[in-house]
N, C-alpha and C positions, 0 to 999 in steps of 0.2 A: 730751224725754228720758224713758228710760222708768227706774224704779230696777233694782238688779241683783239677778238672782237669790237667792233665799234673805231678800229682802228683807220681812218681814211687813208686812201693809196695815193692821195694827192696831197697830204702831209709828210712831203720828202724832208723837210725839216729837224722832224723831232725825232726822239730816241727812244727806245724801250729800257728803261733799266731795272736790271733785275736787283733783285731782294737777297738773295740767295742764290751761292754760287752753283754750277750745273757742271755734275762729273765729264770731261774731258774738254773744256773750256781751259786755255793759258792761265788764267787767276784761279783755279782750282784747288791745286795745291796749295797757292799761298793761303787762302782762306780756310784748309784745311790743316795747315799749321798754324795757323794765327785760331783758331778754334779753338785748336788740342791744348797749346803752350798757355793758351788763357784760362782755361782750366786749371789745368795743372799747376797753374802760378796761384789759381782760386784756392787750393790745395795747400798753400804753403811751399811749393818749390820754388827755384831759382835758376837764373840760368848760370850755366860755366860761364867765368869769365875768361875762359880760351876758345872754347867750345859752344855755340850758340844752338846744336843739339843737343845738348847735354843738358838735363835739369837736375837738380838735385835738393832733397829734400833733409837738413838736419834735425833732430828732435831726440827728447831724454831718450824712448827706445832704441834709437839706431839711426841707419842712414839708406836711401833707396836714392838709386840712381835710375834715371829713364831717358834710353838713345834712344833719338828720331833718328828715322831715315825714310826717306817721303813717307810712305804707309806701314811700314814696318816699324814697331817698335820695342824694345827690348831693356823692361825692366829687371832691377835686380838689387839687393838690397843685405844688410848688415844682419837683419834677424828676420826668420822667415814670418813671425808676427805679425810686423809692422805692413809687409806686400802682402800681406792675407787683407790688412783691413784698408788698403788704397783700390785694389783692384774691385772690387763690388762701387766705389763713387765711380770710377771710371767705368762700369759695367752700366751706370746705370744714365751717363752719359752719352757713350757709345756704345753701339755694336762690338764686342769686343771676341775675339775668337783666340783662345790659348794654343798655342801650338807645342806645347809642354817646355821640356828642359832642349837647351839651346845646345846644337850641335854646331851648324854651318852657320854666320852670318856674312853677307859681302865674300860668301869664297872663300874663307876663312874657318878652317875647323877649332874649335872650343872645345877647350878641354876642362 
């Protein structure tokens, strides 16, 4: 990183502090789930109270549940309905890329 213009090199003092966190920075991730889970709590979910990846969302339709794990996330839900109409907020939120119906997670084959 280089500092910003206007920036004096005889200002050993002072700090630059960023606005927004910068992919492969140590606070990256956390700011990248402190993000996502604020959303998703904007949403109406909740977190596990075992589980602090774990969100989950009740309501008359059904129930969706959504694992974190750093960047990987893997929702799933009681009626396919209700995931039909979360994923377009969160689409429109993030980047969001489907990798269809869940085979392997962590190493782990799904059945």
């Amino acid at each position: 990183m280089e500092p910003p213009l206007g920036f004096l090199p005889s200002d050993f003092g002072l700090l630059c502090k960023l606005h927004k966190s910068i992919y492969g920075l140590k606070q990256a991730p956390r700011a990248w789930y402190e993000r996502l889970t604020s959303t998703l709590m904007s949403f109406g979910f909740v977190h596990n109270k075992c589980d602090s990846s774990l969100l989950v969302l009740n309501n008359i339709a059904g129930c969706i549940y959504v694992l974190i794990y750093i960047h990987d996330i893997i929702l799933t839900d009681s009626s396919h309905s209700i995931l039909q109409a979360i994923i377009p907020k969160l689409h429109y939120v993030f980047a969001l890329k489907q990798l269809g119906d869940l085979d392997y997670f962590l190493g782990i084959e799904v059945k």
